[in-house]
N, CA and C atoms of all chains as a GROMACS GRO file, in nm:
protein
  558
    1UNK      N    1  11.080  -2.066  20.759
    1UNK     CA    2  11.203  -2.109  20.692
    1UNK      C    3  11.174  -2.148  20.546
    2UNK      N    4  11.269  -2.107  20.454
    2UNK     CA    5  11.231  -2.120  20.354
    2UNK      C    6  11.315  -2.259  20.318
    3UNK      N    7  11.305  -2.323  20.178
    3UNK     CA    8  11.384  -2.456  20.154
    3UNK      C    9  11.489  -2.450  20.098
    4UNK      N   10  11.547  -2.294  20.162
    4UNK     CA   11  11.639  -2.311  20.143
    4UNK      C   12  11.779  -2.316  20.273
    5UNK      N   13  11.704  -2.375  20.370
    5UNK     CA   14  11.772  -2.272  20.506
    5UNK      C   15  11.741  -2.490  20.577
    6UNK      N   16  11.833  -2.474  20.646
    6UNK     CA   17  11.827  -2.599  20.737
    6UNK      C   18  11.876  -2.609  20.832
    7UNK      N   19  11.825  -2.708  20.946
    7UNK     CA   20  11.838  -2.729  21.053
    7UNK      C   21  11.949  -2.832  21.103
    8UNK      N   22  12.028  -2.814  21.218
    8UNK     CA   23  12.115  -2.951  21.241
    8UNK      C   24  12.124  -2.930  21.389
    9UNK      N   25  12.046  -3.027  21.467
    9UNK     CA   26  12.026  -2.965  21.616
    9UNK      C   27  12.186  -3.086  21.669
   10UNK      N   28  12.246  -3.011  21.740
   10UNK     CA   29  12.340  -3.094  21.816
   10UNK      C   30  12.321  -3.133  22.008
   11UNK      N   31  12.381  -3.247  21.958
   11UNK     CA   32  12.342  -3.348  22.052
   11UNK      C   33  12.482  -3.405  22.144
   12UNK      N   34  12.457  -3.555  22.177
   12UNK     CA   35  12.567  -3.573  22.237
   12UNK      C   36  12.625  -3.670  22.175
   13UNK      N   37  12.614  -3.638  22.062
   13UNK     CA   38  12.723  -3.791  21.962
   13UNK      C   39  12.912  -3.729  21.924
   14UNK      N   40  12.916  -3.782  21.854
   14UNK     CA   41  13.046  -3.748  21.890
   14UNK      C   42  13.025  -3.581  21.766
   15UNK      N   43  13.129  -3.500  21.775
   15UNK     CA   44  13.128  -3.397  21.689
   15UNK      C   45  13.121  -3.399  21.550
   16UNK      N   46  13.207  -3.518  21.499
   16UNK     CA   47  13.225  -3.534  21.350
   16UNK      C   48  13.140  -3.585  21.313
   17UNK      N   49  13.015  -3.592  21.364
   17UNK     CA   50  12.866  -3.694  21.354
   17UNK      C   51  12.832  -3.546  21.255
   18UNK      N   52  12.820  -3.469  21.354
   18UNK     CA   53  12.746  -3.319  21.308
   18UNK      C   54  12.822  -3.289  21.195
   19UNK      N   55  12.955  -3.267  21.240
   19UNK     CA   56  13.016  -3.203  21.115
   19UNK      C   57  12.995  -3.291  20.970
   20UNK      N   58  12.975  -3.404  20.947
   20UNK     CA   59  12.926  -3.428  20.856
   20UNK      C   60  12.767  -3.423  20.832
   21UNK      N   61  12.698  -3.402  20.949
   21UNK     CA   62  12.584  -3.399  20.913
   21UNK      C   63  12.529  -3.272  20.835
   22UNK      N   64  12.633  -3.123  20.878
   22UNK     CA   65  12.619  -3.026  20.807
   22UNK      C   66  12.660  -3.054  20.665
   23UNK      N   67  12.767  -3.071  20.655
   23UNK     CA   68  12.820  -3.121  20.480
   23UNK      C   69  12.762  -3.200  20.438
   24UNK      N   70  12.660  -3.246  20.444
   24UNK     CA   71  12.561  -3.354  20.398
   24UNK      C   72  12.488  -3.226  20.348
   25UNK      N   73  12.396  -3.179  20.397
   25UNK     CA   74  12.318  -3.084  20.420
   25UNK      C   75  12.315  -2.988  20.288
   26UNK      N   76  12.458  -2.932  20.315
   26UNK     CA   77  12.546  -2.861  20.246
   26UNK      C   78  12.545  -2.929  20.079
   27UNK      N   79  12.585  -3.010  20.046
   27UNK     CA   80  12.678  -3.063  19.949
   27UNK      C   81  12.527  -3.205  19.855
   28UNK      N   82  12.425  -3.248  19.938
   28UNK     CA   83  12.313  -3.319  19.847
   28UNK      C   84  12.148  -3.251  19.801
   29UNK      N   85  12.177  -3.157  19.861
   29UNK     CA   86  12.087  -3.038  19.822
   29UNK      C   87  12.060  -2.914  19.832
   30UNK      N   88  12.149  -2.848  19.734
   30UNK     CA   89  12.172  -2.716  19.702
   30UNK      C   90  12.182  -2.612  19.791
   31UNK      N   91  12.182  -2.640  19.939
   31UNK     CA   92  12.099  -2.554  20.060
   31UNK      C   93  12.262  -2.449  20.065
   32UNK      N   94  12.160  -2.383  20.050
   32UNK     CA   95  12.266  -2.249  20.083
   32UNK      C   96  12.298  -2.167  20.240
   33UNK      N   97  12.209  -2.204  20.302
   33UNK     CA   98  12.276  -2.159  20.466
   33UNK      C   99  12.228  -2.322  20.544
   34UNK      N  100  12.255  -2.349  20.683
   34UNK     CA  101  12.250  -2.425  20.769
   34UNK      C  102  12.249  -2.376  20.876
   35UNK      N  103  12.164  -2.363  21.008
   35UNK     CA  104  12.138  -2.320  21.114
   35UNK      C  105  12.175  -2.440  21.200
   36UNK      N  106  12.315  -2.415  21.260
   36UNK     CA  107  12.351  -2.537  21.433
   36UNK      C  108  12.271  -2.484  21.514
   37UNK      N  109  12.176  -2.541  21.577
   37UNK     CA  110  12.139  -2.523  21.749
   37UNK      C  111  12.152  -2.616  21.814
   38UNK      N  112  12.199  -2.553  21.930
   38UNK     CA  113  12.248  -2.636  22.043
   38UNK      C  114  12.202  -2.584  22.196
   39UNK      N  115  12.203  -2.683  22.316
   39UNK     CA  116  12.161  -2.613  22.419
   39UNK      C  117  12.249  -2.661  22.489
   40UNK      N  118  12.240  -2.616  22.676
   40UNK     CA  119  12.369  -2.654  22.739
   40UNK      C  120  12.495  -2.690  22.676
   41UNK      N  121  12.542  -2.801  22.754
   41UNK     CA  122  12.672  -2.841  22.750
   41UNK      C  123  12.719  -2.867  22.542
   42UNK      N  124  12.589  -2.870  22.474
   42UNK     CA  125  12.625  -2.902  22.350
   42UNK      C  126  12.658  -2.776  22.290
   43UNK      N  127  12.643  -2.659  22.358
   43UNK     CA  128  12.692  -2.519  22.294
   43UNK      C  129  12.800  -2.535  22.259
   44UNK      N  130  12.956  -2.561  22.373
   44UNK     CA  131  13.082  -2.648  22.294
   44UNK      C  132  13.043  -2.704  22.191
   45UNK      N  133  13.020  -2.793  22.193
   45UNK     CA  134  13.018  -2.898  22.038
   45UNK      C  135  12.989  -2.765  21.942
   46UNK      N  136  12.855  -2.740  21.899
   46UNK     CA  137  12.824  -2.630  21.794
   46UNK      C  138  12.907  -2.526  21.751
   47UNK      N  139  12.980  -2.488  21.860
   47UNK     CA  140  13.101  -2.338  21.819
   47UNK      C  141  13.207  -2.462  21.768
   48UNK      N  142  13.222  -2.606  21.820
   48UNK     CA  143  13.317  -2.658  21.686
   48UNK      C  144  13.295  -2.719  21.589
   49UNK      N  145  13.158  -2.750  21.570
   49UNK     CA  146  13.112  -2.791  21.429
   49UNK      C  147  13.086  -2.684  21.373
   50UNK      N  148  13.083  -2.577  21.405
   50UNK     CA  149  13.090  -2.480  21.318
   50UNK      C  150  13.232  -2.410  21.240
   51UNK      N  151  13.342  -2.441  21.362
   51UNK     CA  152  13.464  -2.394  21.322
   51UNK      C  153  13.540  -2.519  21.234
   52UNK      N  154  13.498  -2.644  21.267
   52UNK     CA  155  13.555  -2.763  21.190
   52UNK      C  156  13.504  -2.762  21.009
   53UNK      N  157  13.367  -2.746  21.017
   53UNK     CA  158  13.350  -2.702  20.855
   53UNK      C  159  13.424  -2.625  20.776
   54UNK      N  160  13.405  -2.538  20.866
   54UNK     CA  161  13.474  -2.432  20.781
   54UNK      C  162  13.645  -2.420  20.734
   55UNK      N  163  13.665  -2.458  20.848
   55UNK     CA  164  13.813  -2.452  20.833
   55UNK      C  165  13.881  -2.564  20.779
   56UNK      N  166  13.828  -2.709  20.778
   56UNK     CA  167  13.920  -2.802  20.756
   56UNK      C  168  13.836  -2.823  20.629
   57UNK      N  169  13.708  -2.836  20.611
   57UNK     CA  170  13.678  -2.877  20.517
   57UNK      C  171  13.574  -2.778  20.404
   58UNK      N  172  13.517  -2.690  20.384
   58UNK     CA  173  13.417  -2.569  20.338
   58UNK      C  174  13.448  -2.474  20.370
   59UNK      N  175  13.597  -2.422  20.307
   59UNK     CA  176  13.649  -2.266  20.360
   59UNK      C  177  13.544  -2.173  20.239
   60UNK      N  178  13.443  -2.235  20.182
   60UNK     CA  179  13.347  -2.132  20.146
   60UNK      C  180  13.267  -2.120  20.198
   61UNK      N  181  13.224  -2.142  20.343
   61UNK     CA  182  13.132  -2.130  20.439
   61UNK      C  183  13.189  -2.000  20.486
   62UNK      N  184  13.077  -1.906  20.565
   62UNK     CA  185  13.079  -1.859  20.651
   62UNK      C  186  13.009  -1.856  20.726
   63UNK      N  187  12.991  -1.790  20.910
   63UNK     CA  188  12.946  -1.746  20.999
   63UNK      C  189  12.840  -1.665  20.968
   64UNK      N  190  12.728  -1.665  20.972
   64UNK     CA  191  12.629  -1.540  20.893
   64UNK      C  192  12.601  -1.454  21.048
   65UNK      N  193  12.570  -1.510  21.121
   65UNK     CA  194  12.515  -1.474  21.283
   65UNK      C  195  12.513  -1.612  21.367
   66UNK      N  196  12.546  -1.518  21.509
   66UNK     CA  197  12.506  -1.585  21.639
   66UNK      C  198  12.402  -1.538  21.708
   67UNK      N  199  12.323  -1.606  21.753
   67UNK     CA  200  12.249  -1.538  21.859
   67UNK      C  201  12.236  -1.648  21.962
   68UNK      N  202  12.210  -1.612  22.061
   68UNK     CA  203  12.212  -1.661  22.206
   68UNK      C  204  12.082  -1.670  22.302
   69UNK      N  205  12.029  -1.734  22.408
   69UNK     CA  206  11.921  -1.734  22.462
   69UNK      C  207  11.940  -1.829  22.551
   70UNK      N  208  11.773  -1.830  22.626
   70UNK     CA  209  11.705  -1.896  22.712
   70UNK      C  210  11.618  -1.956  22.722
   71UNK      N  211  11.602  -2.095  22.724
   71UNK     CA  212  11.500  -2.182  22.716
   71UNK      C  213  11.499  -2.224  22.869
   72UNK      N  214  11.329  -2.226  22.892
   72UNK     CA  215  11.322  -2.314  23.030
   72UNK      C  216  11.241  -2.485  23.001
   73UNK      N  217  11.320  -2.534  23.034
   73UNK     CA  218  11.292  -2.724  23.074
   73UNK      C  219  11.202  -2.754  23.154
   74UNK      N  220  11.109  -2.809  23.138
   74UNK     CA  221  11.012  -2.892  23.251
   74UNK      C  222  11.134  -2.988  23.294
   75UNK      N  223  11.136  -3.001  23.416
   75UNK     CA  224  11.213  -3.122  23.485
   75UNK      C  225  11.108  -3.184  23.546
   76UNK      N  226  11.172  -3.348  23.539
   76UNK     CA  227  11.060  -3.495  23.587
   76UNK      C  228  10.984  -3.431  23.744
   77UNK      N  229  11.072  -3.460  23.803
   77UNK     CA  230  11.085  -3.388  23.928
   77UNK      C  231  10.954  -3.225  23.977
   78UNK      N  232  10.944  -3.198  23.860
   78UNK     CA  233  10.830  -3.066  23.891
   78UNK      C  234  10.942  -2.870  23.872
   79UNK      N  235  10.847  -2.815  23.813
   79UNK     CA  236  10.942  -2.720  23.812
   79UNK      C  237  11.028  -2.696  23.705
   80UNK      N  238  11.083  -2.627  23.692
   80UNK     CA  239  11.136  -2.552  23.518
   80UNK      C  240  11.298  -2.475  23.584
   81UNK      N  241  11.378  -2.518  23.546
   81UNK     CA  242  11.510  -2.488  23.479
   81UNK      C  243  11.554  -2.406  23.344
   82UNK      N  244  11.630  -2.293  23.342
   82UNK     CA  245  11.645  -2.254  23.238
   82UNK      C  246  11.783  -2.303  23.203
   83UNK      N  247  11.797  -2.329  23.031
   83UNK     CA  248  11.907  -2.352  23.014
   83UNK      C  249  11.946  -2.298  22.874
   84UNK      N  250  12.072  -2.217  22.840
   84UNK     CA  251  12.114  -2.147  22.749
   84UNK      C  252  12.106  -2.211  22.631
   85UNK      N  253  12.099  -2.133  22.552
   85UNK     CA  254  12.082  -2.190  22.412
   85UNK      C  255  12.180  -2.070  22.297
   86UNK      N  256  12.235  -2.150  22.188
   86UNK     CA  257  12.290  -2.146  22.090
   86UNK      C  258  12.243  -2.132  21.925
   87UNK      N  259  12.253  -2.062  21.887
   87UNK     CA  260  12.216  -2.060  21.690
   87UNK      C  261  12.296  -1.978  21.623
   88UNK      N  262  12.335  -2.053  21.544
   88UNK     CA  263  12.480  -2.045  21.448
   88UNK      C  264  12.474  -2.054  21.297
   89UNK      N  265  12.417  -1.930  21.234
   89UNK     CA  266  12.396  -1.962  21.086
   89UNK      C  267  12.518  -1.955  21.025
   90UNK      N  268  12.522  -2.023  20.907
   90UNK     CA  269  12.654  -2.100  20.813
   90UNK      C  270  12.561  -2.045  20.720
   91UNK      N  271  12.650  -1.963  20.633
   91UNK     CA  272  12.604  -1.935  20.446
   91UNK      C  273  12.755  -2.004  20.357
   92UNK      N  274  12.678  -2.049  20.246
   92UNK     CA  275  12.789  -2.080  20.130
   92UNK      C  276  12.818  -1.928  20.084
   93UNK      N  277  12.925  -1.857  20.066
   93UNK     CA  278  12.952  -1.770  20.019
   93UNK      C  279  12.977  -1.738  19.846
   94UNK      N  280  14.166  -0.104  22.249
   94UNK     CA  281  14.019  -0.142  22.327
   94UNK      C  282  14.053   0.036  22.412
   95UNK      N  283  13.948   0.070  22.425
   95UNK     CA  284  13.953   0.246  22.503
   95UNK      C  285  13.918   0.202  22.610
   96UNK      N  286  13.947   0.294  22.696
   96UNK     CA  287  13.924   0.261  22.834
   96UNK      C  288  13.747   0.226  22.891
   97UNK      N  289  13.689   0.255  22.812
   97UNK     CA  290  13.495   0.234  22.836
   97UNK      C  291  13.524   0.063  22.820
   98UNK      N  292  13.605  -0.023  22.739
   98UNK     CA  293  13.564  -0.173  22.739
   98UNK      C  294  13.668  -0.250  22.795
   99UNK      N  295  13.597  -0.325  22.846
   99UNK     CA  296  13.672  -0.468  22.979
   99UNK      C  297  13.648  -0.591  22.926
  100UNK      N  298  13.729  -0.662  22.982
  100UNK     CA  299  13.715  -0.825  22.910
  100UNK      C  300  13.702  -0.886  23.011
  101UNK      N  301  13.574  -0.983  23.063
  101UNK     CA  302  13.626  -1.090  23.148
  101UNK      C  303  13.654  -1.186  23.043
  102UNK      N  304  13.743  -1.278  23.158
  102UNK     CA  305  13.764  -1.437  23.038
  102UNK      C  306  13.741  -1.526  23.144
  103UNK      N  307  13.647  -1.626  23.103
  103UNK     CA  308  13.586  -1.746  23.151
  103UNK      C  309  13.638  -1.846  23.186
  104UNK      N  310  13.657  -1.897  23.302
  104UNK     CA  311  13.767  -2.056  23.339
  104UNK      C  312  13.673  -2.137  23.350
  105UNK      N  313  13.722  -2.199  23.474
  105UNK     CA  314  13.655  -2.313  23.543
  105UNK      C  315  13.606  -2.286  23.676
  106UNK      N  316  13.570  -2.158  23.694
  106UNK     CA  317  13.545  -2.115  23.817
  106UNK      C  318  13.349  -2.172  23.850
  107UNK      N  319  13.247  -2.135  23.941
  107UNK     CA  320  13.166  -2.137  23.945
  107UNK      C  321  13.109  -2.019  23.827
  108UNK      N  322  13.020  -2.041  23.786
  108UNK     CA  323  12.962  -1.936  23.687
  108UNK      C  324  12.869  -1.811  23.770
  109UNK      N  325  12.796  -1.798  23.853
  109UNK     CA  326  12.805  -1.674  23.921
  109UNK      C  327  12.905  -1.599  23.974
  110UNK      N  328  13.040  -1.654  23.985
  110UNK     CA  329  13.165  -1.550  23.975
  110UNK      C  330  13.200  -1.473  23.862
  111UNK      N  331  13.171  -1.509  23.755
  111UNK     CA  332  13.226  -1.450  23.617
  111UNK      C  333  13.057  -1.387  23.636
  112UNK      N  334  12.932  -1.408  23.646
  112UNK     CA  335  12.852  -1.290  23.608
  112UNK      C  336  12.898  -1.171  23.730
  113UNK      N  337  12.906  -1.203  23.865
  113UNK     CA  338  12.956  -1.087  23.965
  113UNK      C  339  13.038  -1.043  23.864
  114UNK      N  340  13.157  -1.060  23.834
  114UNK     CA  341  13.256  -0.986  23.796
  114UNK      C  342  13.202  -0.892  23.663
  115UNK      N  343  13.111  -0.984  23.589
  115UNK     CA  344  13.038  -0.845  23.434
  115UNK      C  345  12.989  -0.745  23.516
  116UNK      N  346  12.897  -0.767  23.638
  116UNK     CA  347  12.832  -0.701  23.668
  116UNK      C  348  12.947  -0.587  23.734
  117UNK      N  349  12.995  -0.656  23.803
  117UNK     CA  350  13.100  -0.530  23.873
  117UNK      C  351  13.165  -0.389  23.802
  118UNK      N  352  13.216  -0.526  23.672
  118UNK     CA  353  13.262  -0.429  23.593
  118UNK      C  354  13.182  -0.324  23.517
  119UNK      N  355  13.081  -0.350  23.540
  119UNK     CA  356  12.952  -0.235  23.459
  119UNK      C  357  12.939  -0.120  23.572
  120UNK      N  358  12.937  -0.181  23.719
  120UNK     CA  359  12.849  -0.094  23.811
  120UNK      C  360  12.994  -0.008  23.862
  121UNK      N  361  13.137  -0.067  23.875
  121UNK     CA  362  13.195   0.010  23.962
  121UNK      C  363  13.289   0.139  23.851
  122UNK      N  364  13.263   0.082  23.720
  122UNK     CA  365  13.376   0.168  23.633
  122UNK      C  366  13.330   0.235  23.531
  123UNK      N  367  13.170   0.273  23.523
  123UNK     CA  368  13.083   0.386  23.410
  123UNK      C  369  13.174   0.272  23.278
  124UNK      N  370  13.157   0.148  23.308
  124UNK     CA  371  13.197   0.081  23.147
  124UNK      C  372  13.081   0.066  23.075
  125UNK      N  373  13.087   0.115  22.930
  125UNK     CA  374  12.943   0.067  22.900
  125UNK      C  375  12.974  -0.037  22.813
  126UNK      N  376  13.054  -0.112  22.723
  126UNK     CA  377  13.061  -0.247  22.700
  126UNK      C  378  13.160  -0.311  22.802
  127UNK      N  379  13.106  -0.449  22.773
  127UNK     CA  380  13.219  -0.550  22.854
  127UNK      C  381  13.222  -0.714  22.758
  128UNK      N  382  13.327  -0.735  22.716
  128UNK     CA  383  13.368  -0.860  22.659
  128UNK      C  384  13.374  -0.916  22.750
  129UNK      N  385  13.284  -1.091  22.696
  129UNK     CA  386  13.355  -1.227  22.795
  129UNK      C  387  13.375  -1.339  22.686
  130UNK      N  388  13.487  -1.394  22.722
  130UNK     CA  389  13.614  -1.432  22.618
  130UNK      C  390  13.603  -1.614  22.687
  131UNK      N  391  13.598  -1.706  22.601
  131UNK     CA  392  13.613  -1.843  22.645
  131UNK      C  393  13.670  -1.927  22.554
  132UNK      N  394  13.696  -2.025  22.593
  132UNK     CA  395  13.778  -2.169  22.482
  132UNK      C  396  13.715  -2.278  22.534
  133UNK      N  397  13.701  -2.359  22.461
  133UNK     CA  398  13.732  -2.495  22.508
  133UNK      C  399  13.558  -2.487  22.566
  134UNK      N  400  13.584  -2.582  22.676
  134UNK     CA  401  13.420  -2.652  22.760
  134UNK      C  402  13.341  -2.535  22.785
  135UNK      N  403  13.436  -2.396  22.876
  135UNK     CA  404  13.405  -2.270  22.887
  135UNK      C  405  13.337  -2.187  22.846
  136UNK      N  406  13.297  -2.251  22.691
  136UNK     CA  407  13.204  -2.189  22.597
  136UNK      C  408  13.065  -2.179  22.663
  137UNK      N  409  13.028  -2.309  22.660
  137UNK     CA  410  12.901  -2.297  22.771
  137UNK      C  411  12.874  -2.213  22.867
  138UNK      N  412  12.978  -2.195  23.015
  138UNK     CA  413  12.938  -2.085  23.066
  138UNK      C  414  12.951  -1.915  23.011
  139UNK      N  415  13.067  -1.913  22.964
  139UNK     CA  416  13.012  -1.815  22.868
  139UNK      C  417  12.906  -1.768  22.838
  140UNK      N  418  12.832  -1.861  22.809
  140UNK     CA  419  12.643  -1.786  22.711
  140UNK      C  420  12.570  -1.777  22.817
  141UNK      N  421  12.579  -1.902  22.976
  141UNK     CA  422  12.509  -1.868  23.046
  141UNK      C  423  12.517  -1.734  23.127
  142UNK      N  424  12.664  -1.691  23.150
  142UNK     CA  425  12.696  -1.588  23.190
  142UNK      C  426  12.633  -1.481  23.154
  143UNK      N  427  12.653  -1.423  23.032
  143UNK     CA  428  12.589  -1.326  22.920
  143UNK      C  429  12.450  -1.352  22.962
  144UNK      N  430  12.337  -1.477  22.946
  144UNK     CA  431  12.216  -1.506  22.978
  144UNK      C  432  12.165  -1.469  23.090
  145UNK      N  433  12.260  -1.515  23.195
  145UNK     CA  434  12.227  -1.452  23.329
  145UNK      C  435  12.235  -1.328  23.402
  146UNK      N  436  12.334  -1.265  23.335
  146UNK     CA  437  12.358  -1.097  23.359
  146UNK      C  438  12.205  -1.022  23.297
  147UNK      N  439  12.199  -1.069  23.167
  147UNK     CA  440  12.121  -1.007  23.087
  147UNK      C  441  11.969  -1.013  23.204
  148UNK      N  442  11.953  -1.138  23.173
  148UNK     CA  443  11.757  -1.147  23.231
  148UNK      C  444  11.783  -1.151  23.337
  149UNK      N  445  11.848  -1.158  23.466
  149UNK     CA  446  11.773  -1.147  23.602
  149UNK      C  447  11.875  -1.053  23.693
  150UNK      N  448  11.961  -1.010  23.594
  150UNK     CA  449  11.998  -0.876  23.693
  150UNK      C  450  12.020  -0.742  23.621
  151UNK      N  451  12.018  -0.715  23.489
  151UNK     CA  452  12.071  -0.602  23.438
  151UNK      C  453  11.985  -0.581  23.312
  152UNK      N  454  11.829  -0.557  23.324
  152UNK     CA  455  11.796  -0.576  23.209
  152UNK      C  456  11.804  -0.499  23.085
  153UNK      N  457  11.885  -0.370  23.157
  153UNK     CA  458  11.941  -0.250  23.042
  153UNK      C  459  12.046  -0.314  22.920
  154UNK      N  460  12.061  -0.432  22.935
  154UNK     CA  461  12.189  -0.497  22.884
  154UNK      C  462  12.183  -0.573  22.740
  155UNK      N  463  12.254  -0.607  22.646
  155UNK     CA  464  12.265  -0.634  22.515
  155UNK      C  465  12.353  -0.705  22.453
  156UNK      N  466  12.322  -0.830  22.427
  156UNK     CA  467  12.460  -0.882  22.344
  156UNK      C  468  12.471  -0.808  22.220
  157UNK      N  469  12.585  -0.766  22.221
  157UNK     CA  470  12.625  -0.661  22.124
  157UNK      C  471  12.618  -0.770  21.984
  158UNK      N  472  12.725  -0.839  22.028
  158UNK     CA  473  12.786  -0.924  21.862
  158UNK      C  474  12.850  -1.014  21.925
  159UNK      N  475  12.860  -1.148  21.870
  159UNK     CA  476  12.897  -1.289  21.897
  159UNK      C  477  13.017  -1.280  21.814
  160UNK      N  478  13.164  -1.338  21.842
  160UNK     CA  479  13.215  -1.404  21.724
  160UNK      C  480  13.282  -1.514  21.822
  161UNK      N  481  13.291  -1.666  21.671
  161UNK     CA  482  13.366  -1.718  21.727
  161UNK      C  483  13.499  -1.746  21.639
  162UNK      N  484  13.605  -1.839  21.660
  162UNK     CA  485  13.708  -1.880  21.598
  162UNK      C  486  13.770  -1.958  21.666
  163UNK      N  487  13.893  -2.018  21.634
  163UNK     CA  488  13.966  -2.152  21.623
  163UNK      C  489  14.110  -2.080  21.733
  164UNK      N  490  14.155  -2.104  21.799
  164UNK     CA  491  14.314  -2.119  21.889
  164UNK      C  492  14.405  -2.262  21.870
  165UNK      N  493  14.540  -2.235  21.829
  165UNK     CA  494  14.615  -2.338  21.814
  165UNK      C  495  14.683  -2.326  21.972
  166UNK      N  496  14.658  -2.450  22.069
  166UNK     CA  497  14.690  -2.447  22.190
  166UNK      C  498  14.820  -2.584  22.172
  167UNK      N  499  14.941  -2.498  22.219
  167UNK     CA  500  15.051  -2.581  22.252
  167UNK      C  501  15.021  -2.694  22.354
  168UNK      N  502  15.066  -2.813  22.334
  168UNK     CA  503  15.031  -2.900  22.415
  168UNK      C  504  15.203  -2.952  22.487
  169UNK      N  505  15.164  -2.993  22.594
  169UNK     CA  506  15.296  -3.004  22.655
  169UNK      C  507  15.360  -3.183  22.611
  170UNK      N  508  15.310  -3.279  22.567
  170UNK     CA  509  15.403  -3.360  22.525
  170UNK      C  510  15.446  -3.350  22.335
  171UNK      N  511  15.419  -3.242  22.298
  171UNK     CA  512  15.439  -3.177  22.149
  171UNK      C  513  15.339  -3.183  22.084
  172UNK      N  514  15.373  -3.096  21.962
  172UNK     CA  515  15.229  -3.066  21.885
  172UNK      C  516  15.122  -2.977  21.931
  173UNK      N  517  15.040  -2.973  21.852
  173UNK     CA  518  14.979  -2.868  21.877
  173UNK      C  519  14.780  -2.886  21.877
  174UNK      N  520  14.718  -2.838  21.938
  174UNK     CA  521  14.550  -2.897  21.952
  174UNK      C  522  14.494  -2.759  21.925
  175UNK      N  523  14.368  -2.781  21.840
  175UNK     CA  524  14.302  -2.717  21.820
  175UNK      C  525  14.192  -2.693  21.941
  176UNK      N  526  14.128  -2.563  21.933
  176UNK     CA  527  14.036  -2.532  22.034
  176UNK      C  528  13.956  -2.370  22.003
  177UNK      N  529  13.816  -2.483  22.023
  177UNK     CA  530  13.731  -2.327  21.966
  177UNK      C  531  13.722  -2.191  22.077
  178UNK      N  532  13.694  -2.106  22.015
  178UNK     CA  533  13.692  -2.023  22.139
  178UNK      C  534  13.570  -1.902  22.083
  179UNK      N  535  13.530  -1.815  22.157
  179UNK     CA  536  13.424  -1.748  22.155
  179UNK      C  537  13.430  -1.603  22.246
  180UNK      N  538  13.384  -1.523  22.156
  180UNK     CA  539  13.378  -1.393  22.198
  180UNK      C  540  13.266  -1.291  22.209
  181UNK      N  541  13.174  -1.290  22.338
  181UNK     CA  542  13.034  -1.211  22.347
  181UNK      C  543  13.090  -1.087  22.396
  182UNK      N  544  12.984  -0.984  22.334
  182UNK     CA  545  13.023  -0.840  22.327
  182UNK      C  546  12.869  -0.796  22.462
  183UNK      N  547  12.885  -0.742  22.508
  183UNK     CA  548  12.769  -0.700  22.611
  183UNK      C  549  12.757  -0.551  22.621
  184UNK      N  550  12.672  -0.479  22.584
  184UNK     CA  551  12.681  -0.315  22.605
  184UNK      C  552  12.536  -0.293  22.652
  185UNK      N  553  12.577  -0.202  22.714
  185UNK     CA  554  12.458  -0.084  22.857
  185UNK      C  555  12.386  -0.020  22.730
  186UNK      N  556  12.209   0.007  22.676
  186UNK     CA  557  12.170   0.036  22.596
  186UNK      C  558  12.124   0.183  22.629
   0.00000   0.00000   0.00000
């Protein structure tokens, strides 16, 4: 990754946590794309911090790519779970 | 849409029903793409769907292209709610 490319992994805070955490991102140092990843249940969240930037607030953002996958989890318990995963690049246009 | 592409769309069902049904729709109708269409929480199974068709039953298979976007959903005591929604493309390679 170059310095110009950044990360914003989503979690379980509330959405507008992220969505400003991208416009932060965005708007105090020059960064010209932002990569959301998200896994499970936070895939929701990411497809709307991605659509909330853009639309309500950085209609000079766009969608650059999605891509999609599979990560497997060690669980406490013993044994590995896979669980889907999310990445959502944002360019300033 | 030509008759080669099908859409499932994703509820609240168990999520090995919506992969049976990609799969069906690949094996019983020479389709070689198939859209699966979600909103809202749905998003999630969505990717697992796509994830799970892909690696452990169909490995000829391809997410074509991701898009997502925004739905204005009528709400029944007035007004109107926003809701993201998402669109995976899947084609036979």
């Amino acid at each position: 990754m170059s310095r110009d490319s950044n990360i914003v992994y989503i979690g379980r805070k509330p959405t507008m946590n992220y969505v400003l955490a991208v416009m932060t991102n965005f708007n105090s140092s020059d960064m010209k794309d932002v990569t959301i990843k998200a896994r499970g249940q936070a895939i929701t969240t990411a497809v709307d911090v991605a659509e909330i930037v853009k639309r309500r607030y950085m209609k000079d953002l766009n969608v650059s790519d999605i891509t999609i996958g599979t990560e497997e989890i060690q669980q406490q318990e013993g044994g590995t779970r896979n669980v889907s995963t999310i990445e959502t690049g944002i360019v300033r246009s």
